[in-house]
C-alpha positions as CSV (number, residue, x, y, z in Angstrom):
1,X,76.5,-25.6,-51.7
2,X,80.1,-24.4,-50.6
3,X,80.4,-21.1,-48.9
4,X,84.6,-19.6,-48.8
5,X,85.7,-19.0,-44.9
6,X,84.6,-15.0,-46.0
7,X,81.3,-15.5,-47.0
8,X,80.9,-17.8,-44.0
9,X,81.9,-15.1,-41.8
10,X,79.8,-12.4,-43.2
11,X,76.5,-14.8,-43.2
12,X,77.3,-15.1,-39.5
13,X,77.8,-12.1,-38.5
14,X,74.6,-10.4,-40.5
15,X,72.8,-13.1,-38.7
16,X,74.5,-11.5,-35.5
17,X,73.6,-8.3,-36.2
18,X,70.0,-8.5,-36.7
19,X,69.7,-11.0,-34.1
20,X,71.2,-8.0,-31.8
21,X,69.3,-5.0,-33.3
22,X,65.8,-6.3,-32.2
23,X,64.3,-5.0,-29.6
24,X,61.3,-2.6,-30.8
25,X,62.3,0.6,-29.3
26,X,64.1,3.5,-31.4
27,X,67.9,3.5,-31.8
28,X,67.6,6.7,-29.3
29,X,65.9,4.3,-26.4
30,X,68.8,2.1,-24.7
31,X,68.1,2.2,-21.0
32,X,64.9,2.4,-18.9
33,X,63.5,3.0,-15.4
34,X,60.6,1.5,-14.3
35,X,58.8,3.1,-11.6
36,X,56.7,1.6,-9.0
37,X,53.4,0.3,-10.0
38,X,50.4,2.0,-7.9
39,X,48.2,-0.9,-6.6
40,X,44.4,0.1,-6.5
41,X,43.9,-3.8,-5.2
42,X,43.9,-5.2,-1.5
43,X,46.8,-7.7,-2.6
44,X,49.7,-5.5,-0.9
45,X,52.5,-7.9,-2.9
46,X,51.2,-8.0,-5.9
47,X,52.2,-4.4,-7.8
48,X,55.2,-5.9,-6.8
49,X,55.1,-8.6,-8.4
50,X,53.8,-7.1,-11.2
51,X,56.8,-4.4,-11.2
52,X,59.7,-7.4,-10.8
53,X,58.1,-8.9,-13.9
54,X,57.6,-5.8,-16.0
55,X,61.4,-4.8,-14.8
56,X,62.7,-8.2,-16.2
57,X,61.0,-8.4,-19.1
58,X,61.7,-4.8,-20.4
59,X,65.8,-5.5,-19.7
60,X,65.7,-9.4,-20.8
61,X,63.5,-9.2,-23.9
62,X,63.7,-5.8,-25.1
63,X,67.2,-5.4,-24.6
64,X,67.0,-2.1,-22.3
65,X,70.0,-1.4,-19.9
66,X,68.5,-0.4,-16.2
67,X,68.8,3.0,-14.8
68,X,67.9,5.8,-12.3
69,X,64.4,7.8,-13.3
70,X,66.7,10.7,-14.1
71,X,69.2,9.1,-16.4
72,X,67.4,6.5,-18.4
73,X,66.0,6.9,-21.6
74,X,62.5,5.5,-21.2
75,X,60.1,4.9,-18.4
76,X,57.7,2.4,-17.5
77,X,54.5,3.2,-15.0
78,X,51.5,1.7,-14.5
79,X,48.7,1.0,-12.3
80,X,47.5,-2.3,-10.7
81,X,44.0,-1.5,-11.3
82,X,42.2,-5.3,-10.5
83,X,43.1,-8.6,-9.3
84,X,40.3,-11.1,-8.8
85,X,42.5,-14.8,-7.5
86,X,39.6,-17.2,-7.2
87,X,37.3,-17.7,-10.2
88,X,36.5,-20.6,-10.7
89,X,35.9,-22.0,-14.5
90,X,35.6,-25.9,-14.7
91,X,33.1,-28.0,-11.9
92,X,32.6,-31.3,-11.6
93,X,29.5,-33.1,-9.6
94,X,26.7,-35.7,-9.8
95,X,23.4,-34.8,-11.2
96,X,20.9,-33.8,-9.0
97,X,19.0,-37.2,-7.2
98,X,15.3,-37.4,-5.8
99,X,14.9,-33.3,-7.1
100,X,17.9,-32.9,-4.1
101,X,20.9,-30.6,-5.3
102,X,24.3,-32.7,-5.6
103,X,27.3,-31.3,-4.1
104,X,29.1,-29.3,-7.2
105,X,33.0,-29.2,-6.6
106,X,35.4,-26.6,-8.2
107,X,38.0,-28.3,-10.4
108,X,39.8,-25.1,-11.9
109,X,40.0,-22.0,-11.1
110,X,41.8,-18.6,-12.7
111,X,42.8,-15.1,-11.4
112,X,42.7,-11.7,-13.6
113,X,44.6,-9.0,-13.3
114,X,44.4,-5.7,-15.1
115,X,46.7,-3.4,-15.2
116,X,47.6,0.2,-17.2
117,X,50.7,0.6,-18.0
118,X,52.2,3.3,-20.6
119,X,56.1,3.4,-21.5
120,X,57.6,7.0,-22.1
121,X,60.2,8.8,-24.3
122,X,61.9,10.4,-21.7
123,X,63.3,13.0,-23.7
124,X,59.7,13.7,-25.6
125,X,57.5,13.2,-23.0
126,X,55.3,11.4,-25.8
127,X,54.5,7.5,-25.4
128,X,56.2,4.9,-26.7
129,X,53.7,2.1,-26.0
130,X,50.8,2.1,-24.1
131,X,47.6,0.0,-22.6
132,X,45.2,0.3,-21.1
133,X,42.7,-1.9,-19.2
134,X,45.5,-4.7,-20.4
135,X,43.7,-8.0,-18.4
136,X,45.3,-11.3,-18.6
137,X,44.5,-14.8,-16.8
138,X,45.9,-17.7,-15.3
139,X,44.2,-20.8,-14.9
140,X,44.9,-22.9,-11.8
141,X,44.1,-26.3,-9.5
142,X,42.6,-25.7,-6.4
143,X,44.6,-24.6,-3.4
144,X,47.2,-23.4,-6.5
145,X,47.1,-19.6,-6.6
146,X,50.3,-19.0,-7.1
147,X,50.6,-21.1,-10.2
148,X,47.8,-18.9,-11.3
149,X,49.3,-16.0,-10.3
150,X,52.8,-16.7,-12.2
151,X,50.8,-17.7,-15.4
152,X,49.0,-14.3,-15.7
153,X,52.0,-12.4,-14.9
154,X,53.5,-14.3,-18.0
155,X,51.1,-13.5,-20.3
156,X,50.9,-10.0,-19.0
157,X,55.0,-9.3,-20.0
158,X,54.3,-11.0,-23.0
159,X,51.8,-8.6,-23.9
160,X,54.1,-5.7,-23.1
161,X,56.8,-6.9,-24.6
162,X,54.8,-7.9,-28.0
163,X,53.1,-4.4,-28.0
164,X,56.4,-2.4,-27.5
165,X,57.7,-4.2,-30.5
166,X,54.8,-3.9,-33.0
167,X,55.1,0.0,-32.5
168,X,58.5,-0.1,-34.0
């Protein structure tokens, strides 16, 4: 099938154009501030963490332009409200011998966190998104936390990000 330069042009740019239009908020909703997340945990870094993550997700996937609380469209809040690094989920050891236990070693491990987190229509004051009690994993080696870490925070944007856009 042959396509004229024209017809070309206008498949590519209404490819463009919807390509550019997605990002699950209202037309209204271009910029956002995300606050910092309260940490009800003992890890001091990681609403921190949480908050960097949130921040570049909201900007990279939604499409939302940064700005100051007072200016910006939307906000994002939330509340660290659990992080539990060390579970461990996969052992490996030898079956008991002579009725004596057999040493039983830890060969993965996973942390949760759980956080709340709500986005706002500035201008409304009503909710854009929200979730609460949102908990998410990441499984890990031994001695590899922070692997773990970086996994859940992963699949705790993409869980943001996937409920922001279902609403719209």
């Amino acid at each position: 099938m042959r396509l004229a330069n024209g017809s070309a042009i206008f498949l590519l740019l209404g490819a463009c154009s919807v390509s550019m239009s997605t990002g699950g908020f209202p037309p209204q909703i271009r910029t956002v501030a995300v606050l910092p997340f309260e940490n009800n945990t003992s890890d001091p870094t990681l609403a921190q963490d949480v908050n960097r993550a949130v921040r570049e997700a909201v900007q990279s996937r939604l499409g939302l332009r940064p700005a100051a609380e007072d200016r910006a469209d939307a906000l994002v809040r939330g509340t660290v409200t659990r992080y539990d690094p060390d579970q461990p989920i996969a052992f490996q050891g030898a079956a008991s011998v002579s009725g004596r236990a057999a040493p039983v070693q830890v060969t993965k491990r996973q942390v949760t966190i759980t956080v709340d987190v709500e986005i706002i229509d500035q201008k409304t004051g009503k909710p854009l998104w929200k979730g609460s009690g949102l908990s998410v994993q990441g499984e890990y080696d031994p001695g590899r936390e922070t692997e773990g870490r970086r996994k859940a925070l992963e699949k705790l944007v993409n869980s943001i990000v996937t409920g922001a856009q279902s609403q719209w």
